[in-house]
C-alpha positions in Angstrom: 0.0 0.0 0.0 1.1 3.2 -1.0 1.9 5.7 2.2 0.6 9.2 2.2 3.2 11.3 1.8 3.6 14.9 4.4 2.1 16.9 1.7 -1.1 14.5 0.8 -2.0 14.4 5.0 -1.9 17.9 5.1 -4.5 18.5 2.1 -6.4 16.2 3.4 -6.3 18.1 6.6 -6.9 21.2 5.2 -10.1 19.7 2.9 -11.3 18.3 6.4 -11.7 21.7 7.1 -13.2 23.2 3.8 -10.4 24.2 2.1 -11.6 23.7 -2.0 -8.0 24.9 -3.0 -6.7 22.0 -0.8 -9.3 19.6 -2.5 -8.2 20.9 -5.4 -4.3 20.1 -5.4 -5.4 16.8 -3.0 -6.5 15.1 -6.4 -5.2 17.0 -9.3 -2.5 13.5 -9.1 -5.7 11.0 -9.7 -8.2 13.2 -11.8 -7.0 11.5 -15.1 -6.5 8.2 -13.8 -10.1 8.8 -12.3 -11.4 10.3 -15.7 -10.0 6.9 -17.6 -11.8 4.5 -15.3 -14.9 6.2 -15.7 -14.0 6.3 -19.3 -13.7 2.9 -20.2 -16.8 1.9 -17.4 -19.1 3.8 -19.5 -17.6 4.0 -22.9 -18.9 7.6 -23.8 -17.2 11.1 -23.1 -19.9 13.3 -21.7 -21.6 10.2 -19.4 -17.4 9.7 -17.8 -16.9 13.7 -17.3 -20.1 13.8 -15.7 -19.6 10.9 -13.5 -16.0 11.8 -12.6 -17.6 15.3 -11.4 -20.0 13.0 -9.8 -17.3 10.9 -8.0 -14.8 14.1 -7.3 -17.9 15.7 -5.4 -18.4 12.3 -3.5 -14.9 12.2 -2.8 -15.1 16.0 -1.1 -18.1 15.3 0.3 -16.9 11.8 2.4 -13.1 13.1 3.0 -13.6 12.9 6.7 -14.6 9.2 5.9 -11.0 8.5 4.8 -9.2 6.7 7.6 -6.1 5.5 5.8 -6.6 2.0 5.7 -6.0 1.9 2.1 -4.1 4.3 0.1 -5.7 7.5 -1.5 -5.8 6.3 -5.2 -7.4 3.0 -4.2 -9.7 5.1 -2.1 -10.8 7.7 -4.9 -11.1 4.6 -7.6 -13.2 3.1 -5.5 -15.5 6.0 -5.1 -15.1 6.5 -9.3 -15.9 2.8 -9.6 -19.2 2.4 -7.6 -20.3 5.6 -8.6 -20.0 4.2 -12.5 -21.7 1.2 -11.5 -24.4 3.1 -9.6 -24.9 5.1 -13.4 -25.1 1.6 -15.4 -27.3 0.2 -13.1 -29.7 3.5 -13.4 -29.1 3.4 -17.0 -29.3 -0.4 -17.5 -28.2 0.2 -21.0 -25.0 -1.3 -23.0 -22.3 1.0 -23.1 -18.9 0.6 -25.2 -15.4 -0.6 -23.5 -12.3 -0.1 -24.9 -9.9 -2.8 -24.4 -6.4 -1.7 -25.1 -3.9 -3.6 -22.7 -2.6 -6.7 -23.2 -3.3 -9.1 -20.0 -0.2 -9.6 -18.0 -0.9 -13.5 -16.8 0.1 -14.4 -20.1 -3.6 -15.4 -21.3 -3.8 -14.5 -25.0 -7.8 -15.0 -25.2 -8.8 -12.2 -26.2 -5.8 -10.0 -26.7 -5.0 -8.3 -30.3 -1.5 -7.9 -30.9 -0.7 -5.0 -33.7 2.7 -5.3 -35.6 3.3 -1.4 -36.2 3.9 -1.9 -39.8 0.5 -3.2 -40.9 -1.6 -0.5 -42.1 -3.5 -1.3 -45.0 -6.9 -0.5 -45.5 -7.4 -4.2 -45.2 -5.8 -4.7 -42.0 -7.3 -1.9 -40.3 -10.5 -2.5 -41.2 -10.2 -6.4 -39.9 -8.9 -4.5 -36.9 -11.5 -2.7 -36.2 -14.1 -5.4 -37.2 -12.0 -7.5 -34.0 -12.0 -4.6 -31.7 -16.2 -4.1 -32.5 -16.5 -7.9 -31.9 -14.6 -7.3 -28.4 -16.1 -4.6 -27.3 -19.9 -6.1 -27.8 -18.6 -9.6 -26.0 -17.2 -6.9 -23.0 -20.4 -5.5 -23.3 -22.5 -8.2 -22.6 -20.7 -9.2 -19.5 -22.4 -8.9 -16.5 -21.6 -5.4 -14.6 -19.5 -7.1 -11.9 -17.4 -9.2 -14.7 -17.3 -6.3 -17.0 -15.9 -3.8 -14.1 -13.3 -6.6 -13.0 -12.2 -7.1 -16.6 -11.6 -2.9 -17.0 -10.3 -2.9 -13.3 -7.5 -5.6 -13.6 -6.8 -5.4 -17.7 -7.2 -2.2 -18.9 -6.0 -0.2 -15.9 -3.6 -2.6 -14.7 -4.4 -2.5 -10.8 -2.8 -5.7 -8.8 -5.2 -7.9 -7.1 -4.2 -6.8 -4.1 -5.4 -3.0 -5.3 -8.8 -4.2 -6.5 -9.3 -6.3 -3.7 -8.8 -2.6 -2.1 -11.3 -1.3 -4.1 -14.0 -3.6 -4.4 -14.0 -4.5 -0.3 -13.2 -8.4 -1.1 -10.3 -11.0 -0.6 -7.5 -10.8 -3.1 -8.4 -14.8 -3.7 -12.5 -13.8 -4.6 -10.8 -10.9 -6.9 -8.7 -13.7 -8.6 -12.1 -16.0 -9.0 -13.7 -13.1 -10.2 -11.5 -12.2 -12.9 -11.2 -16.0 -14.0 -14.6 -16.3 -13.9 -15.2 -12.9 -16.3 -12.1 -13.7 -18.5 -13.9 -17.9 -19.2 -17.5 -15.7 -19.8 -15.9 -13.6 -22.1 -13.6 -16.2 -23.8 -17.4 -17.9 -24.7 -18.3 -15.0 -25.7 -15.9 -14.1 -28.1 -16.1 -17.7 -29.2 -19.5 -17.6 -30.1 -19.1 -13.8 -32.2 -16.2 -15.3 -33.9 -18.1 -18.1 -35.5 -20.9 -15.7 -36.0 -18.6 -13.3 -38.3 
């Protein structure tokens, strides 16, 4: 776990006490982090900017709630996360995810791997066709599956990190994520003999 450093305790004093510009510099450090989360939760510019306003207002709103059990960042994801959730739940629409970073287990299930030098007109649009094909199998995850799936592959958090985050063991996280990586490994199956 990351420890707050002098400066971040007293922000977070000072935004105990009301102080915006405190608030202000407190998370300048996580707003795009914050921003991407949202981002690839919800898949649409206007719904993430208003839902990471949403969270950063939560996030002022509940300072006093921060103990320092976990570290800041997880803290503020958290916050970013469920309120995302709490959108897509409200919204119970489909919404697109962009899956851009290769899984670091080693699993090559649903990974594209670019060589840099193909760009034909051909290639890019098979590319694309792939990446539309992945996003819709994403898509149709359940909401847990599809957060743990952006949490641990796109954004790269440790299990330890979303365990953090989601207020679970790091062994449920890892059972989780198998779990949403073999649903979306039939998923992709299925589209991929569809196309």
């Amino acid at each position: 776990m990351k420890r707050l450093n002098q400066q971040e305790i007293s922000l977070i004093e000072k935004t105990k006490q009301g102080d915006i510009l405190s608030f202000e510099k407190l998370i300048e450090p996580y707003q795009k982090k914050a921003f991407n989360i949202a981002y690839r939760m919800l898949g649409n510019l206007e719904d993430a900017n208003d839902i990471t306003q949403e969270a950063l207002i939560k996030i002022y709103k509940s300072i006093n709630k921060f103990e320092g059990k976990s570290s800041f960042s997880t803290w503020i994801y958290s916050i970013v996360s469920n309120t995302c959730i709490d959108f897509l739940r409200k919204k119970k629409k489909s919404q697109v995810v962009y899956l851009e970073q290769q899984d670091d287990t080693g699993e090559k299930t649903y990974q594209i791997e670019v060589a840099d030098e193909m760009n034909t007109p051909e290639y890019l649009f098979e590319r694309k066709e792939m990446r539309n094909i992945i996003h819709d199998a994403i898509n149709q995850l359940k909401v847990d599956q599809k957060e743990i799936i952006i949490l641990r592959d796109i954004n790269g958090f440790s299990y330890q990190e979303i365990a953090d985050i989601l207020k679970c063991s790091e062994g449920t996280v890892k059972s989780r994520i198998s779990r949403a990586r073999n649903s979306l490994r039939i998923l992709l199956s299925k589209k991929l003999q569809e196309a």
